[in-house]
N, C-alpha and C positions, 0 to 999 in steps of 0.2 A: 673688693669684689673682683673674681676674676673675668679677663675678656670675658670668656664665652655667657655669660651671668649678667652683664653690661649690655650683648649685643641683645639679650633676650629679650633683656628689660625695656631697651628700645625698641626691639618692634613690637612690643607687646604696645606701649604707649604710641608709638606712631598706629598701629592697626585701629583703636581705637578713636584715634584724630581723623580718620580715615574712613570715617564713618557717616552716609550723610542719613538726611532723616528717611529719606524713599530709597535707601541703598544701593542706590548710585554713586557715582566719586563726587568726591568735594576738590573745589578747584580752588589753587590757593595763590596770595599773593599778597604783596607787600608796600606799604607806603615809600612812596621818595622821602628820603631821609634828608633833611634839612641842611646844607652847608653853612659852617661857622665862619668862615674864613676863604676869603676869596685869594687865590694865586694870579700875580703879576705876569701874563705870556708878551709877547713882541709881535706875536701876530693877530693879523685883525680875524682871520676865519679859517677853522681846521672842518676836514672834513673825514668821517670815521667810518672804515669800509664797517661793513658785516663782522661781527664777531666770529670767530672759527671756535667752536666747542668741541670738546668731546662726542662720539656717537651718543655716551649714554646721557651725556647732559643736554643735549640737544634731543631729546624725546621728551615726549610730556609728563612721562612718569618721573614722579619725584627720587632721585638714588641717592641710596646711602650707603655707604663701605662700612664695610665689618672691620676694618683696621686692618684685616690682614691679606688685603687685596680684592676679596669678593664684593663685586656691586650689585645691589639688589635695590629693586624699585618699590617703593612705599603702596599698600593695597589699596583700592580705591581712590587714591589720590594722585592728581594730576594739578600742574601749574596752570593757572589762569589764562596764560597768552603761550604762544608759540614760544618755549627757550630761548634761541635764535635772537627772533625777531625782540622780545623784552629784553633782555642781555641787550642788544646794541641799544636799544631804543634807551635805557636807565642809564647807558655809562654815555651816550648824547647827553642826556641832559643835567646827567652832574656833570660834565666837561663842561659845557655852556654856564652853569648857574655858578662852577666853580670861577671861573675864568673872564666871564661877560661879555664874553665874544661870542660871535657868529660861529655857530657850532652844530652841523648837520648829521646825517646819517646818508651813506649813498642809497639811492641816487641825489648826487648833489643840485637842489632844489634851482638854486639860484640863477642869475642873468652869468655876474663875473667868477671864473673858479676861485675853488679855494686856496689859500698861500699854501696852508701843509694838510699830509693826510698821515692818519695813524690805522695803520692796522695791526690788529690785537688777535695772537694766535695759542687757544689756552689751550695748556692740555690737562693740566685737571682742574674741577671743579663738582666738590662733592662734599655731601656731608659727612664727616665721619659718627660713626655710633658713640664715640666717646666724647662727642659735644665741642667737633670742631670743621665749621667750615672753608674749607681750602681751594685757594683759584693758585692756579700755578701755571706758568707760561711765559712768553714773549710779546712784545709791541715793539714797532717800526714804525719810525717818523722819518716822512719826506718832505722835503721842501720846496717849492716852486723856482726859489731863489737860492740859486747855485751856487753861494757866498754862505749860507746858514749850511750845518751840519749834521750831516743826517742819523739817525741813531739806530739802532737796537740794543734793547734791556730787557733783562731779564726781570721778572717778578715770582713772588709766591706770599701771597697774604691770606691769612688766618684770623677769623672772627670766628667768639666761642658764643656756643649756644645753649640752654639748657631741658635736655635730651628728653627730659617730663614735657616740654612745649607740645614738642610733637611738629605737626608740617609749619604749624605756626612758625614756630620758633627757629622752624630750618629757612622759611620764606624771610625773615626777616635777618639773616643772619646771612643770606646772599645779597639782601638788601644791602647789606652795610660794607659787606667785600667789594660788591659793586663800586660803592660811592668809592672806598679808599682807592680803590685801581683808578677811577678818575684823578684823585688825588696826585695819584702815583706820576701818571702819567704828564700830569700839568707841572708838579713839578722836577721830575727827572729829564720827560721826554720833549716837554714845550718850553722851559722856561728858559 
C-alpha cells in the first residue's frame, strides 16, 4: 500500500473514531499503565518541572503526521486533559511508582526541597499515520548535592499502534511512550 493510500486509510478510521453521538468531540485518554519492575535511584525525592512539548502537541487537538512532515489534528477529537498539564502529571507518576520515591511535579508541594530535578524538553511527539508513536527530545538532571553529576540525555522512543484503533489506540500508545520515558529516565538519568 502506498503512503498516500495508508495516510487515507488513517484518517478515514480516525474521522470515524471521531465521532461522538451528539457530534461534538470525543475526548480521549488512557489508563496508567502498570509498572513491572521497580528501578533502584540513590535519591530520596526528585522533583519534575513542567514538561516542554511541541506547539502542536501541546493543543488539545489530537496530531498526527503523514510521515512526510505534514501535521494535522484528528476531527472532532480532542485529549481528555490539558497536553501539558497530563504529559507532566503521567510521567510523575510512573517516575514515583517506578522508583518509590518522593516524586512531584512543580510546584514543589512539600516542607524540605527536592535533592534532584529533571526537566524534560521534547520536541517531538506525534503519532505517525503509519502506526508509530514517537516522543523525541532531551531531559536534564540536577542535583542539590554538588558531589552527584549532573546530566543531559538524549532520547527518542517509539511505541507501535494499530492505525484501525483510531484515537483510541493513539491515547494508549502515548500511554505507554510516557511510562518508558519514565523508565528512561530512572534508569539512565537517576540511577
Amino acid at each position: 500500500m502506498t503512503m498516500t493510500l495508508k495516510c487515507l486509510a488513517v484518517t478515514a478510521a480516525l474521522a470515524l473514531a471521531g465521532c461522538g453521538d451528539d457530534g461534538g468531540p470525543v475526548r480521549y485518554s488512557a489508563s496508567e499503565p502498570v509498572q513491572t519492575s521497580r528501578v533502584s535511584i540513590p535519591m530520596a525525592s526528585v522533583s519534575l518541572r513542567e514538561v516542554s512539548l511541541p506547539a502542536y502537541a501541546s493543543e488539545e487537538g489530537i496530531a498526527v503526521s503523514n510521515g512526510a512532515g505534514a501535521i494535522t489534528t484528528g476531527p472532532n477529537s480532542i485529549w481528555a486533559d490539558d497536553p501539558t498539564r497530563a504529559v507532566t502529571l503521567r510521567l510523575t507518576n510512573a517516575l514515583a511508582d517506578l522508583t518509590g520515591r518522593l516524586v512531584a511535579s512543580e510546584p514543589w508541594p512539600f516542607r524540605d526541597e527536592p535533592e534532584t530535578m529533571v526537566e524534560v524538553r521534547v520536541e517531538e511527539f506525534v503519532a505517525e499515520a503509519g502506526g508509530q508513536f514517537v516522543a523525541q527530545g532531551r531531559y536534564y538532571v540536577a542535583h542539590n548535592d554538588e558531589a552527584r553529576t549532573e546530566k543531559a540525555l538524549s532520547f527518542r522512543i517509539t511505541e507501535p499502534f494499530d492505525p484501525a484503533g483510531g484515537f483510541i489506540a493513539i491515547a494508549a500508545a502515548r500511554t505507554r511512550v510516557i511510562s518508558a520515558l519514565a523508565r528512561d529516565i530512572a534508569v539512565r538519568g537517576l540511577s
